[in-house]
C-alpha positions, 0 to 999 in steps of 0.5 A: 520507546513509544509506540509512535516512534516505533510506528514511525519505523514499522509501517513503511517498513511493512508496507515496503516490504509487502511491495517487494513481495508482491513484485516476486509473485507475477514472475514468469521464466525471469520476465515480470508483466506490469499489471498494473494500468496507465493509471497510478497505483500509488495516489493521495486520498480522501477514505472515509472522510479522512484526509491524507490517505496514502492508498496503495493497490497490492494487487489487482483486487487488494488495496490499502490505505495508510494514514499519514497523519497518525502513521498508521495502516486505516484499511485493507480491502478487496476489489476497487477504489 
């Protein structure tokens, strides 16, 4: 097996499950509050001048962004887009 092909498994597989985890941490005796704005948490961009950026926000100060292209994780970092 190559590392894309295994790539192609692992990433979506981490990053679903780092967005299942992260919807345990805000429970509060059985109701989760949605933290998250009108706005999307989950979008297309262009990161560093690289285009087809899957970023994502984990939290309110955490976001990542996955590179479609190469089926990678490009970046993680704390505060805003």
């Amino acid at each position: 097996m190559d590392i894309k092909r295994i790539s192609w498994i692992l990433i979506p597989s981490l990053l679903a499950l780092i967005l299942f985890v992260n919807g345990f941490q805000n429970k509060d005796n059985g109701h989760q509050e949605s933290t998250h704005s009108e706005e999307p948490w989950v979008f297309r961009s262009v990161l560093d001048w690289r285009a087809r950026m899957v970023t994502l926000e984990l939290d309110d100060e955490f976001w990542v962004a996955y590179d479609a292209q190469y089926a990678s994780i490009y970046k993680v970092w704390q505060d805003g887009v």
